[in-house]
N, C-alpha and C positions, 0 to 999 in steps of 0.2 A: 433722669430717666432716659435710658436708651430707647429709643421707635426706629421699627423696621421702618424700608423704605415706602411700604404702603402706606403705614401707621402719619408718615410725615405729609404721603403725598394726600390722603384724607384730609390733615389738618389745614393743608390750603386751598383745600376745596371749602374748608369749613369758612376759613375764612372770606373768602369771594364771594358767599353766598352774602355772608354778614355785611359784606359793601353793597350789596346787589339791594338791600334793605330785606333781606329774608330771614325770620328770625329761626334754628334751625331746631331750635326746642321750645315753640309758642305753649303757653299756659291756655290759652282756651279751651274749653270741650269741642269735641268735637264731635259732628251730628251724628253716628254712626248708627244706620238702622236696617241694615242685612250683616250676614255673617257669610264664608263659604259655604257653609252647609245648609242657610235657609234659601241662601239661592240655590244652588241644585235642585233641594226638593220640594222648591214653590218655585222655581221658572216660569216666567210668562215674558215673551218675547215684548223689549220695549219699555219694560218693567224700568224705571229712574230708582236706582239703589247707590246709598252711601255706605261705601264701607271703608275699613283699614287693615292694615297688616306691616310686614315686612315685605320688601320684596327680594325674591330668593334665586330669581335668574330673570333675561331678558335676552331678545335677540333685536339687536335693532338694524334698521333696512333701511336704512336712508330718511323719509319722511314719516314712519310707521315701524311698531315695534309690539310683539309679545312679550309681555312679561307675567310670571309668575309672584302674587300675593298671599303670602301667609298667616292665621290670625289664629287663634285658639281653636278653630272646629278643622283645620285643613287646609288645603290651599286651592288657591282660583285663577284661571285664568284672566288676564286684563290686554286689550289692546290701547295703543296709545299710536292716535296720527294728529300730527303736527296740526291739520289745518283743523280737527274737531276741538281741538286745546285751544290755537291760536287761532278762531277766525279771521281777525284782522290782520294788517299788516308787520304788528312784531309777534318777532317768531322765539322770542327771547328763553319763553317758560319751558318750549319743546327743545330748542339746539342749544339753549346754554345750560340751562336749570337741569332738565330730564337727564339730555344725552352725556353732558361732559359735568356736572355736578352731583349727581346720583350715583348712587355704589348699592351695591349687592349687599343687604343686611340691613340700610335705612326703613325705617317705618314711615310710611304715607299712608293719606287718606285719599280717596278717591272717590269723585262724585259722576256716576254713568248712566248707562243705560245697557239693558240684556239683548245680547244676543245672541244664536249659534253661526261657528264656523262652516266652512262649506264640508269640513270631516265630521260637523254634528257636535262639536266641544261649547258646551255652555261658558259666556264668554262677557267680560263687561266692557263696553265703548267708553272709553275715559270722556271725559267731557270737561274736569278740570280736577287738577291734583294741590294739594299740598305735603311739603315737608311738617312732621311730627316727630322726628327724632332722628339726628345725624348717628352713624355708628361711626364711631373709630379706630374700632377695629376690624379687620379684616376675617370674618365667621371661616374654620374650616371644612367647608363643603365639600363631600366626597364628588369625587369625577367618575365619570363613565369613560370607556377608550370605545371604539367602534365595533369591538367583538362583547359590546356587554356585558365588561369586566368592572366591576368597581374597586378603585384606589381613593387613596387617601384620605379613607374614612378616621370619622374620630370614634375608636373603638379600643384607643388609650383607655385602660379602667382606673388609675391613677387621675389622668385626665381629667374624667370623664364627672368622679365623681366630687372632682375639685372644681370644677368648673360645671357643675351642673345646668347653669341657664343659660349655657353653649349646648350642652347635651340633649337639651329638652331641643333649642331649634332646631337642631342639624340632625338631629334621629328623634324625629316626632312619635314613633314607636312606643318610646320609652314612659310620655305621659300614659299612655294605657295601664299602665302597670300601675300609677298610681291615681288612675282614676275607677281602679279595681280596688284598690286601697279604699278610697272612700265608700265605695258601694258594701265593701265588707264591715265596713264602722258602724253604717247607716244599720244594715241587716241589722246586725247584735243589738243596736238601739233598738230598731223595733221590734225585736225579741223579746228583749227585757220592761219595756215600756207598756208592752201590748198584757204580758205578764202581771201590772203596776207598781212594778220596781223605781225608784227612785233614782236618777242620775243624780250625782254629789261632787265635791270637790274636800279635797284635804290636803293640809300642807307639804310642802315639797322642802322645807326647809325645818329641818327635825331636833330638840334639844337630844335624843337618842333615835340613834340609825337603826328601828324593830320589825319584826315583821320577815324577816329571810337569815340566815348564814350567808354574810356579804364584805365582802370589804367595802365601806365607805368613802365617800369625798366628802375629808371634813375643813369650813371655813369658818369665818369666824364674825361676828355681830357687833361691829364696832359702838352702836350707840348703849348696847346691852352687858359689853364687855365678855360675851359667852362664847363658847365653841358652838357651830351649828353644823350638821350631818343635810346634804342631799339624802333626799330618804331612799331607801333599797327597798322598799317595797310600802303601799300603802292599807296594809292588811291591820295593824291596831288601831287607826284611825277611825276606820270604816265599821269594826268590831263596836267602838265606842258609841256608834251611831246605833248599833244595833241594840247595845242597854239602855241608848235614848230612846225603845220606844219604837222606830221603825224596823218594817219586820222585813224590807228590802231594799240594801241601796247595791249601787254599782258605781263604777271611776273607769275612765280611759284615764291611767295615771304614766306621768315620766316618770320614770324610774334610772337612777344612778347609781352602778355599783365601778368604784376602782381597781377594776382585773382587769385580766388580759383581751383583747382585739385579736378577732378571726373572721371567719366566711359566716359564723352563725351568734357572733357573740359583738355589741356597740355598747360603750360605756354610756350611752345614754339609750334608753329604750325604750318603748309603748306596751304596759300592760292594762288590760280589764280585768279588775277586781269584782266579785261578787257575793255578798253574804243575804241570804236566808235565812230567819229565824222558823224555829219550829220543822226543819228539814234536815234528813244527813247523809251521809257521802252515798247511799244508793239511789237518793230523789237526785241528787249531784249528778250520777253518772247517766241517766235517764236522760236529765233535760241536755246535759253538755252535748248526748247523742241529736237531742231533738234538732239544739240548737245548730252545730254542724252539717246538717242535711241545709236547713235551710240556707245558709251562710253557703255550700258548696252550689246550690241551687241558685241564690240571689247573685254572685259572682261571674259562674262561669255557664248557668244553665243546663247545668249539670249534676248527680251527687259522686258521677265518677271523675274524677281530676287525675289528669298527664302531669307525671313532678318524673324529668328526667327520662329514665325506661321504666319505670313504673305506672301502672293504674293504680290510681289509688280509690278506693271506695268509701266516701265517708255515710252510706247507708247504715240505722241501726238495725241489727244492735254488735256493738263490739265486745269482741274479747275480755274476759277480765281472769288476770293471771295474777296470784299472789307474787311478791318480789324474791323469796326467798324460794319459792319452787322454781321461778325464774333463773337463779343464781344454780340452782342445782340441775336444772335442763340442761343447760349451757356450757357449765362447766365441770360439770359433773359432784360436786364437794355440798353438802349440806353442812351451811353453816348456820343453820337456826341453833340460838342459846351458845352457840361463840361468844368468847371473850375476847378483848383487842389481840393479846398473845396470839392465841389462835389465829383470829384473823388474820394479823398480820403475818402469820407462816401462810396463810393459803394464799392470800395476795402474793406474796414472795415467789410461790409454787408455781403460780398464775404467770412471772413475769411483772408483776405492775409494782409501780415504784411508789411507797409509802414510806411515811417516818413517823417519828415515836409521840409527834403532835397530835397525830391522828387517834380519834377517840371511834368506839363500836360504828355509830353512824357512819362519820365519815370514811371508815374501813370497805361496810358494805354498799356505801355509795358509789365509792373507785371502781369495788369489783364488778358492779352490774353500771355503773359507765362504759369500762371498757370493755367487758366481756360479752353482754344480753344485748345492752342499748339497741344496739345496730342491727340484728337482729327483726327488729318488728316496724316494718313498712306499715302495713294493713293499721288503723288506727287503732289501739289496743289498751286497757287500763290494767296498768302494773297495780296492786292493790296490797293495802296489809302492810304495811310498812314498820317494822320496828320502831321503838319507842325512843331509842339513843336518837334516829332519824329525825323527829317529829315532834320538836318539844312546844309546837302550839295546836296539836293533834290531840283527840277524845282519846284513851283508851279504846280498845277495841272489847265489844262486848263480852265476845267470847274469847278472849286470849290476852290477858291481862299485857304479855310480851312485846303486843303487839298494837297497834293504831289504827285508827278507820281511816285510810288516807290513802288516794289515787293517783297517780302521773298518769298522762293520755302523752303515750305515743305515736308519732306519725313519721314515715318514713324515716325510724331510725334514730329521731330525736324527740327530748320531751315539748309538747305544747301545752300542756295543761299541770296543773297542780291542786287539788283540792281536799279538801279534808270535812269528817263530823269537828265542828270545831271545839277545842276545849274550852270551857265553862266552869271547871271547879276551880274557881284561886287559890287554895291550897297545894292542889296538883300543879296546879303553873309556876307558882311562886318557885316548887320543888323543881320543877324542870327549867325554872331560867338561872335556879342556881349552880347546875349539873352542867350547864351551858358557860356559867362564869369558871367553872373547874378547867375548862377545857381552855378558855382565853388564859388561862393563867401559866397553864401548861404550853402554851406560843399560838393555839390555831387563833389567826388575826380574823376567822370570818366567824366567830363563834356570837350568838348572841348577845344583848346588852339585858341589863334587868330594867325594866318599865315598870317604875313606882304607878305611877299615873293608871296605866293599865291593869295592873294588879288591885285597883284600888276601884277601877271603874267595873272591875269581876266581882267585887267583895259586894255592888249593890245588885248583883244578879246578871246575868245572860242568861237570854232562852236557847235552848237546843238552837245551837243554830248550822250548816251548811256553806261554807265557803271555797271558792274556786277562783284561782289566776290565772289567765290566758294569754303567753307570748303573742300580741297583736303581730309583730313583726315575723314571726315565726307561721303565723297564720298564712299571713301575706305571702311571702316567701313559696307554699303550699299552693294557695289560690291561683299566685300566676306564674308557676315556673320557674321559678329564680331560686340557683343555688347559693346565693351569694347574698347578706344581710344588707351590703350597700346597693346592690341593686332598689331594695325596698325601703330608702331613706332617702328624702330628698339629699338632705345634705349631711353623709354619713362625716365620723369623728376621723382627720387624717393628721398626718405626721404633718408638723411644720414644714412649708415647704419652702424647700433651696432655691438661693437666693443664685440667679445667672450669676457666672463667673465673670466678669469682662476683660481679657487676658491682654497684654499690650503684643506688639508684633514679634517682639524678643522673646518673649515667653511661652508664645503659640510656636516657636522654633524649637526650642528646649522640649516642648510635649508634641510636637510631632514624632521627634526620634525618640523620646523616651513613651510613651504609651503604649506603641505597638508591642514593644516588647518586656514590660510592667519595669525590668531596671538593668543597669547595669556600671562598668566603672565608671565612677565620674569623673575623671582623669579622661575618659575617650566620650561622655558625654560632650564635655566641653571642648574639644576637640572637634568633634562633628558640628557643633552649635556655631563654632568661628565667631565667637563675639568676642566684642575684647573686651579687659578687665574689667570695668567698670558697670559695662552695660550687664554684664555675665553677672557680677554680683546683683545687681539690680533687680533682676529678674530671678535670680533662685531663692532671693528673700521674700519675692513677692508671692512668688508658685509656695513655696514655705507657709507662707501667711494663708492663702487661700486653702491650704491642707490638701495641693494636688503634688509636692516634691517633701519625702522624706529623706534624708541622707543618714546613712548608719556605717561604721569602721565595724566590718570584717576580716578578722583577724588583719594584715597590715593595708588591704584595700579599705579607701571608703565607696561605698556603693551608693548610685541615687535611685528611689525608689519612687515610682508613682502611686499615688497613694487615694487617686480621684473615686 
């Protein structure tokens, strides 16, 4: 393992301590009984408080020193002099321990007393300190210059979101957002609680991946010898609870689909599920209004929310716009009673890229993706959904074509999904086979047939009322983030590259050849001035790392950088 020079000069500090008999990661509890934010807003001068934190700057003055402690609620002022630490004669703990053993990022505990500065800053008298955790590495802390410029922030999003428990210290900010997160989970609990809805759990590892058009992640059940599906959605699960008898459960479920990654889309994701029995998608659309008022209310104290330049208003009641009057606003083409032919010339008309896998639904799903979607900021319910679309959807009463079934949009994307749910197992059965037509024909996100479930319809289901809610999407909405990794602690990232460690010959070779991506290597090697041996050495090794390509053009060979 390569260590920068801090990295090394930390570890002997680490070590000094440990001759000193300092242990620098003691197993003890420790008494800790203020926080920064109970002292601020219980101050009382003289007040003996034990707290901890990191400490995150210091300024030290010869026998006295400010420094900065930071813990979960903020940070706090701490002063530290020598002779309140050290009454006696060693002064060991203040000039050796504090001053020259101590780094910026270590966690201590501190046991004081309150006071204010002569500028009024609430402030603790150290009285005696200990080590709780060596850092060894060096935290990057953004700097200020004198004209109250800030550099060197970590604002890397690659970074940021790979290293997240750097992110959380060094832009404390950042917790807000997820501790709006929580505030919004809570809400919906006490929504549906308050309701006497049932919170539930169901398996996340599925013998068939049902319940959404998804591609799966499928492993495998070594003691059972079976294939097993991370499940894409938790909707026949929870259905099943509903033929058992309850007439409401709900799930905060993970959810895992094998697609593509973007600013609105994580292979792993947080949905709430919800079914009612005895309810259908217009009691749906009523409560889901109720429910977002409060949720916009309990979050930001608000029902209007800032996302970007937009106000967004989640007051009811909202819009509800059939999809197919939708498709004909928009685009101008009624395609109600379309066939895929069809469709697929309007899509063509349109611009949008389809292929012959694609069946009615997923025709008219591309074309109000990319055509309407974006469109409807203001929170709005697309409704009426064709039958190709929706094959765990009721018929629609009055339009046999059609489905009782809702998207909630907001700012332009879907957050919501809900439907009157279907109930007749003959109708189902017919629709997961209409759905196996279509896997057969190549679409890889088509349904699976669920014996089980077909089988748990055949002892009855009550009318029932079901809805899914992109939590993540919520969030995103709640506090201003365009971007899905903002709103994951630890969003899904690309493996990451492993440092190159180039020897001296080699960093020669990529100096002259990077700036200008390639050229002959006849005159490579020539400006490199190595001699044989080492030259070959190093363009096998740049080779090997996958930063020097070489290719014969026409009778040059060219070297290419390839980093």
């Amino acid at each position: 393992m390569q260590l920068s020079e801090q990295e090394i000069v930390r570890r002997e500090k680490l070590t000094k301590l440990k001759e000193m008999g300092i242990n620098p990661y003691p197993a003890a509890l420790y008494p800790v009984d203020a926080t920064s934010k109970s002292i601020k807003n219980d101050f009382e001068e003289g007040k003996k408080v034990v707290i901890s934190g990191r400490l995150m700057s210091r300024r030290i003055q010869g026998k006295a020193s400010f420094a900065e402690l930071q813990d979960s609620d903020g940070r706090i002022q701490v002063y530290f002099n020598r002779d309140e630490i050290c009454p006696d004669d060693d002064k060991t703990l203040y000039n050796e321990v504090y001053k020259k053993l101590l780094d910026i990022g270590d966690i201590i505990g501190v046991e004081g007393e309150l006071f204010k500065t002569q500028v009024g800053e609430k402030t603790v008298m150290v009285k005696n300190f200990s080590l709780l955790s060596k850092a060894l590495r060096p935290l990057p802390l953004p700097k200020v210059n004198d004209e109250g410029k800030v550099y060197d922030a970590f604002n890397d999003p690659e970074l940021r979101y790979r290293q997240r428990y750097v992110d959380l210290v060094v832009n404390p900010q950042v917790k807000d957002t997820f501790i709006k997160r929580t505030k919004i989970t809570n809400s919906i609990r006490e929504f549906y609680n308050d309701k006497g809805y049932l919170e539930v759990e169901t398996p996340i590892l599925q013998p068939i991946p049902g319940g959404a058009a998804a591609r799966p992640f499928l492993t495998h059940h070594n003691a059972l010898n079976i294939p097993l599906y991370l499940r894409i959605a938790n909707e026949l699960y929870l259905k099943r609870l509903i033929v058992g008898g309850f007439d409401g459960v709900y799930e905060f479920a993970k959810d895992f689909r094998n697609e593509g990654m973007d600013r609105t889309h994580n292979p792993e994701f947080t949905v709430m599920e919800l079914y009612v029995a005895y309810k259908d998608y217009n009691w749906m659309m009523d409560t889901t209004e109720e429910l977002l008022e409060k949720v916009a209310m309990d979050a930001t104290g608000s029902t209007k929310v800032k996302v970007g330049e937009n106000d967004i208003e989640f007051k009811a009641p909202y819009p509800r716009v059939p999809i197919l009057e939708a498709i004909k606003i928009h685009t101008g083409h009624d395609v109600a009673g379309m066939g895929e032919d069809e469709l697929r010339d309007v899509a063509k008309k349109l611009g949008i890229e389809v292929d012959e896998t694609m069946g009615v639904g997923k025709l008219i799903d591309e074309i109000f993706g990319e055509k309407c979607e974006h469109h409807y900021i203001q929170p709005t319910f697309i409704i009426d959904y064709p039958k190709e679309m929706s094959p765990l959807t009721k018929e629609h009463r009055s339009n046999p074509a059609l489905t009782e079934r809702f998207e909630l949009m907001v700012n332009g994307k879907e957050l919501a999904n809900a439907y009157s749910e279907l109930n007749d197992p003959i109708d189902q059965r017919e629709r997961f086979e209409d759905q196996l037509k279509l896997s057969e024909k190549g679409d890889d996100e088509a349904m699976f047939i669920d014996q089980d479930f077909l089988r748990a319809l055949e002892y009855g289901m009550p009318p029932t009322s079901g809805i899914g809610i992109g939590i993540d999407r919520l969030v995103m909405l709640m506090t201003n983030n365009s971007s899905i990794q903002e709103v994951l602690f630890f969003p899904q990232m690309r493996p990451e590259k492993k440092k190159v460690e180039l020897t001296e010959e080699e960093k020669i070779i990529m100096d002259i050849l990077k700036p200008v991506g390639e050229m002959p290597l006849a005159e490579l090697k020539e400006k490199a001035g190595l001699s044989g041996k080492k030259w070959d050495k190093s363009t096998k090794g740049l080779s090997k790392h996958g930063l020097l390509k070489i290719e014969k053009v026409e009778d040059t060979l060219l070297a290419k950088f390839t980093g």
